[in-house]
C-alpha angles and dihedrals in degrees: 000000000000115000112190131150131072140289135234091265095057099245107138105222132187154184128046125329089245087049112034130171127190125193114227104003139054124277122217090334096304091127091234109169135174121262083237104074087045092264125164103209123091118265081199151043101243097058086068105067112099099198094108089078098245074154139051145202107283108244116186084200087065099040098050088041100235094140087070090061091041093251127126123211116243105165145002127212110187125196125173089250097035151010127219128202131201111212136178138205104269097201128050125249100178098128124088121252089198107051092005086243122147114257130222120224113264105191125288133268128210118229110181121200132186108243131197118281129263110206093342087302115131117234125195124197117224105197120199097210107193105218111209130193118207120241092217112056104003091250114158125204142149136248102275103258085171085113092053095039147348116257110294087353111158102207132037134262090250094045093057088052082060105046090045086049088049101049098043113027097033097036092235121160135234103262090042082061098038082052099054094037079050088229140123133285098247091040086060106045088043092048094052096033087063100040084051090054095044090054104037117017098033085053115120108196091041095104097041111130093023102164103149125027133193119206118184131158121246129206104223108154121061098188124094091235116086138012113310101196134079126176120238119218111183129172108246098180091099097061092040083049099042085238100128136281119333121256144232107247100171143344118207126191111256144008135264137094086264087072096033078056105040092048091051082048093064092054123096120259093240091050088052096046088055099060116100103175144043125188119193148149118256093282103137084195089065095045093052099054080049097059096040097048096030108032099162093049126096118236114220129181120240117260094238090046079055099044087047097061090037086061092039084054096048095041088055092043081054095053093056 
């Protein structure tokens, strides 16, 4: 029966005993609050019905992301140190590049692939590639994986955006990637090494608006055997500018004026012609490249170069 007024307390309160709804407190322990205080629980009924599909099925293919990579999850295999996924080809590929005829499946083939990680937790992806011969011509060939992963690549597409992410963003090593990829070392390091080199150094428009540039020498190998120095060559257009934080642009194994050079050398006349500046140390190897490549560009020494002779004067005036 209905059940409306207001109690001693002075909370209004509405709706049938069996249904009740109070504004600004919670009823018989269900946590409803009003919109007012911030609260996330419904002050109505009618909050409460879901039909409008705030949800959705859930779909392991979409949480894990596979769609992306053109993959569909068949199967999981858990396991308290890693998850394994089998996965299958979501298009069709049964018609022949070379004469256009249909092809008949011709068995299947596994390609496992190591996959981002979910919670630390490694996941490895298990693909059923369906392998067709064309009834035309003979000609065999297998379902197109190019979306999920590059040929004989080791790792996915979306694995290596993780690991780039990781190493660069969050500052991981190495050997914390290749842990949670469960992979090797070496797989690791090549697989990012090349992704790095696709994205940035292959890329044609990274060193676009160049104006300024910095070159230094770094010391990154500690052994005695091989070389130790590489030459550091950053864009220093955004600080002049007020832009942002310079960026790296190459490294190149060694240091003389020979690299510094050869490396200028590569560049394209225009390009050359558009730096202005060059910051460097007191490496006369460094200021002679730069003469002989960019000659219309001014060489500068570093501030903390600067500061560091000033400091080295000063230091030898004290001992006097």
């Amino acid at each position: 029966a209905p059940d409306k007024g207001t109690r001693q307390d002075g909370v209004r309160v509405t709706g049938s005993t069996s249904a009740r709804v109070v504004t600004g407190v919670s009823v018989a322990g269900r946590g409803s609050r009003s919109s007012e205080d911030g609260g996330s629980y419904a002050s109505h009924p009618k909050d409460l019905d879901m039909s409008h599909g705030t949800f959705v099925r859930p779909d392991l293919t979409t949480f894990t992301r596979l769609d992306e990579l053109g993959l569909q999850v068949t199967g999981q295999h858990l396991e308290p140190e890693r998850a394994v996924l089998a996965c299958r080809v979501a298009g069709d590929d049964g018609w022949c590049s070379r004469c256009g005829c249909e092809g008949v499946p011709r068995g299947t083939v596994q390609r496992r692939l190591a996959h981002e990680p979910f919670g630390w937790r490694p996941t490895t992806l298990l693909v059923t590639v369906r392998r067709y011969r064309c009834t035309g011509c003979g000609y065999v060939w297998r379902q197109d994986t190019s979306q999920a992963a590059r040929p004989r690549a080791k790792l996915s597409t979306a694995a290596l955006r993780w690991a780039l992410v990781a190493l660069v963003v969050q500052h991981l090593t190495i050997a914390r990637i290749a842990e949670a990829l469960a992979v090797s070392w070496n797989t690791a390091n090549d697989a990012v090494l090349a992704e790095g080199k696709r994205l940035l150094i292959d890329d044609p428009t990274r060193l676009d608006g160049v104006t300024v540039i910095g070159v230094d020498e770094h010391v990154w190998r500690h052994t005695r055997k091989g070389g130790k120095y590489v030459t550091v060559i950053i864009d220093l257009t955004p600080i002049r500018t007020g832009a942002g934080p310079a960026r790296l642009l190459d490294m190149i194994e060694g240091r003389s004026k020979q690299v510094f050079k050869t490396w200028l050398g590569e560049r394209p006349q225009a390009w050359r012609d558009g730096i202005e500046v060059v910051a460097m140390d007191g490496f006369t190897g460094f200021k002679t490249a730069a003469a002989e490549e960019l000659p219309a560009a001014t060489a500068v020494m570093d501030p903390f170069h600067v500061a560091r002779l000033a400091g080295d004067a000063l230091d030898q005036c004290r001992r006097r």
